[in-house]
C-alpha positions, 0 to 999 in steps of 0.5 A: 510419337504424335506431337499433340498426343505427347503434348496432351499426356503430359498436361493429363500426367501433370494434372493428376501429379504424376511423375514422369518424363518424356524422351526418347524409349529404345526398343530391342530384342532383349531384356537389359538388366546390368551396368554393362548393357546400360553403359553400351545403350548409353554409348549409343543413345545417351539420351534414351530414358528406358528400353522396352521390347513392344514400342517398335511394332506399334510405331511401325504399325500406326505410322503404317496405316496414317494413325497417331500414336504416344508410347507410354511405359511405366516403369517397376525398375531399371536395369540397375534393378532399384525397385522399392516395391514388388512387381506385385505390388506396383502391377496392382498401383500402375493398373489403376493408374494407367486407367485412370491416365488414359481416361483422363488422356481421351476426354482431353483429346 
């Protein structure tokens, strides 16, 4: 990730009062869901926040054609599955949310 564009979200996400966290995200080729599979990414990376399938490819394609980049997740559950919420509900919320973020994120670039 862009050391500035981290920097810049985090202070977007802090002004708007969001919770959040920023670390290292996995990416792989599969959906984790189970006690078993955390305990063997955390074996491996004790410091990973969350694991997703898309972060990877756009690394590779922004650090491929010289353009900065942040990867940035919101998050309906873990793979312990404890969502408060349906996914229903939270894809309506984060929608919102997530464009409200990103708008305040480009006029504070």
């Amino acid at each position: 990730s862009d050391k500035t564009f981290v920097s810049t979200f985090e202070a977007v996400l802090s002004k708007e009062e969001m919770i959040s966290k920023v670390g290292l995200i996995a990416t792989g080729d599969s959906f984790i869901a189970g006690q078993e599979k955390i305990d063997v990414i955390k074996g491996h990376f004790p410091q990973v926040l969350a694991v997703e399938m898309e972060g990877a490819a756009i690394a590779q394609a922004a650090q491929a054609t010289g353009k900065p980049f942040v990867v940035v997740r919101a998050m309906s559950d873990t793979a312990a599955h404890d969502a408060n919420i349906t996914f229903d509900e939270f894809i309506i919320e984060a929608g919102k949310r997530s464009a409200q973020v990103l708008m305040a994120f480009l006029k504070a670039l």
